[in-house]
C-alpha positions in Angstrom: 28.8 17.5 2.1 26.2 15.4 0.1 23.1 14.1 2.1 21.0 11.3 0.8 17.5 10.4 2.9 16.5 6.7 1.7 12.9 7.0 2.5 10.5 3.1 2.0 7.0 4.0 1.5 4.6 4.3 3.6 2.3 1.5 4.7 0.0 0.2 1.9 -3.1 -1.8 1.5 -3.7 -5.5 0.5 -6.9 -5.1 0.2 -8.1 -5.0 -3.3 -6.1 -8.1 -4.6 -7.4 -7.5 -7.9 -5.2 -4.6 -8.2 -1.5 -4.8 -9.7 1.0 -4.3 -7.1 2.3 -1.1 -9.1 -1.2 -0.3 -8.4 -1.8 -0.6 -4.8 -2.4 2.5 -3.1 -1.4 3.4 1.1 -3.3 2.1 4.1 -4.6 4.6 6.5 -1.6 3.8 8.2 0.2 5.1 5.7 -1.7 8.1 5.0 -1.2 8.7 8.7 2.6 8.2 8.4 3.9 10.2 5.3 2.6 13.2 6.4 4.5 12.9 9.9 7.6 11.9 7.8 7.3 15.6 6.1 6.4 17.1 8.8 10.6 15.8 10.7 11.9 16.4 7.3 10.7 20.0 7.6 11.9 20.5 11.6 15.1 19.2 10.8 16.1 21.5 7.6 16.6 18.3 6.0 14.6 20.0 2.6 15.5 18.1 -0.3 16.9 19.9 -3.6 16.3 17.0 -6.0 13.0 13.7 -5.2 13.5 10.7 -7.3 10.2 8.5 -6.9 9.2 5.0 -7.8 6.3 5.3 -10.2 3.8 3.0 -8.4 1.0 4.6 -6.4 2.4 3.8 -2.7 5.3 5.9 -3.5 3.7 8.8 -5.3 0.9 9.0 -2.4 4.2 9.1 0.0 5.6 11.6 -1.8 2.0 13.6 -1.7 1.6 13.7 1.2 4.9 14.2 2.6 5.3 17.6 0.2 2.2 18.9 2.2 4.6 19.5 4.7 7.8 21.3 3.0 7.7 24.5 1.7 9.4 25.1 -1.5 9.7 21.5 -2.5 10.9 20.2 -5.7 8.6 19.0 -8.2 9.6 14.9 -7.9 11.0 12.9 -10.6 9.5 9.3 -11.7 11.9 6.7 -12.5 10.5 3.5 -14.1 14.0 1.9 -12.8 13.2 2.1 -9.4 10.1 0.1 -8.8 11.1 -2.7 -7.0 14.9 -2.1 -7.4 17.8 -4.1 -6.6 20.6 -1.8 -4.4 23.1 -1.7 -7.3 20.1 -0.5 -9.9 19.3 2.2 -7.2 22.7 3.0 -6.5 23.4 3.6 -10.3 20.2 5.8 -10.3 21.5 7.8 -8.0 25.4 8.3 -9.2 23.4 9.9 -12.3 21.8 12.7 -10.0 22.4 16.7 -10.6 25.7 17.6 -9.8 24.0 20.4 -8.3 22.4 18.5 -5.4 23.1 18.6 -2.2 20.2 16.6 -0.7 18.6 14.1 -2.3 15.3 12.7 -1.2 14.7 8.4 -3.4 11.7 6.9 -2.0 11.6 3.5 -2.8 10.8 -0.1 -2.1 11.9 -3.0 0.4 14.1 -5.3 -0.2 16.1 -2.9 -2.7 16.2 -0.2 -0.2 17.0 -1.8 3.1 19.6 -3.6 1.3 21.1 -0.3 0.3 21.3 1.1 3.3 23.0 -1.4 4.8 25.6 -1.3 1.8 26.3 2.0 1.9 26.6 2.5 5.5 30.4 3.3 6.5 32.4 2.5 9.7 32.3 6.0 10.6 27.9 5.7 10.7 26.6 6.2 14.2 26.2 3.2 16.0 22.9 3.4 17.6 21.0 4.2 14.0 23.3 1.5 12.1 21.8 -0.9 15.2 18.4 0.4 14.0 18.8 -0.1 10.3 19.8 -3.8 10.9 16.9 -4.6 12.8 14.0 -3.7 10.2 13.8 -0.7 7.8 9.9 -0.7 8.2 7.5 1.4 6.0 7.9 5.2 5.5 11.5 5.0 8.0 14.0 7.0 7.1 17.7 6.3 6.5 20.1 9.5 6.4 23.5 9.8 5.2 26.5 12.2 4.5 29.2 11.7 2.5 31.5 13.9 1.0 32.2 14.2 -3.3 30.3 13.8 -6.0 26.9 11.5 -6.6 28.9 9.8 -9.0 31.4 8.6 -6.3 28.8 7.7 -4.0 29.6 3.4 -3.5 28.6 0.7 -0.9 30.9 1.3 2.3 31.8 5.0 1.6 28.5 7.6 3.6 27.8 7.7 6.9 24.5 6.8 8.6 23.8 9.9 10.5 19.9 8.9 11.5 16.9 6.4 11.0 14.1 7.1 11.8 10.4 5.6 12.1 7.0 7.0 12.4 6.4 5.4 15.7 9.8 7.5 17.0 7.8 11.1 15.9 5.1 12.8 18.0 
């Protein structure tokens, strides 16, 4: 069994609108956030073997952060293609992953990342996080699926939404 955790960075700031938005770091929110993210990541055993990251700076501070709080984490890879990625771009992304991997940790961006999780969601996803995901997929939440095969059968309609999760849910 494959398990995929669709992660949205954490909150960022608006402050500096001088700033490129690939250049826009997190909010203290956010700072807050990531680290809490880890921190269920780590509680759960839900310890990714392969990170693919967005290269702006909300994403890699997520990904800092977060890593504080897994042991043994992978170093993360950067893919230019996902900044600001449609589903079908980040889907194809992540069809190319290591055959090798059985849990795979994308952190991404809104809308490409909500709309993927909503695509790839299966009848057999449970209900009460599938309500969840249709309501918002705010910063740094969480989508988790299973699915069985290979990352290059992974498609829209075919894992199962096993849990989302938000940083106002965690203690």
């Amino acid at each position: 069994m494959k398990h995929l955790l669709l992660l949205r960075h954490a909150k960022s700031a608006w402050d500096k609108s001088s700033l490129a938005d690939i250049d826009r770091p997190l909010a203290a929110r956010g700072r807050e956030a990531a680290p809490r993210i880890g921190r269920e990541l780590a509680a759960r055993g839900w310890l990714p073997d392969t990170v693919l990251v967005s290269p702006a700076q909300r994403t890699r501070e997520t990904w800092k952060l977060l890593a504080t709080e897994l042991s043994g984490h992978p170093a993360p890879i950067f893919i230019d293609d996902l900044y600001l990625a449609p589903a079908g771009r980040i889907l194809a992304t992540l069809r190319q992953s290591p055959k090798k991997t059985d849990t795979l940790l994308m952190i991404g961006h809104n809308p490409g990342i909500e709309d993927l999780a909503r695509r790839l969601a299966s009848d057999g996803s449970d209900p009460a996080a599938l309500a969840r995901l249709h309501e918002k997929f705010p910063t740094a939440a969480l989508a988790h699926f299973e699915f069985a095969g290979a990352w290059t059968d992974l498609d829209f309609g075919h894992a199962r939404l096993m849990h989302f999760l938000q940083p106002k849910d965690l203690d």
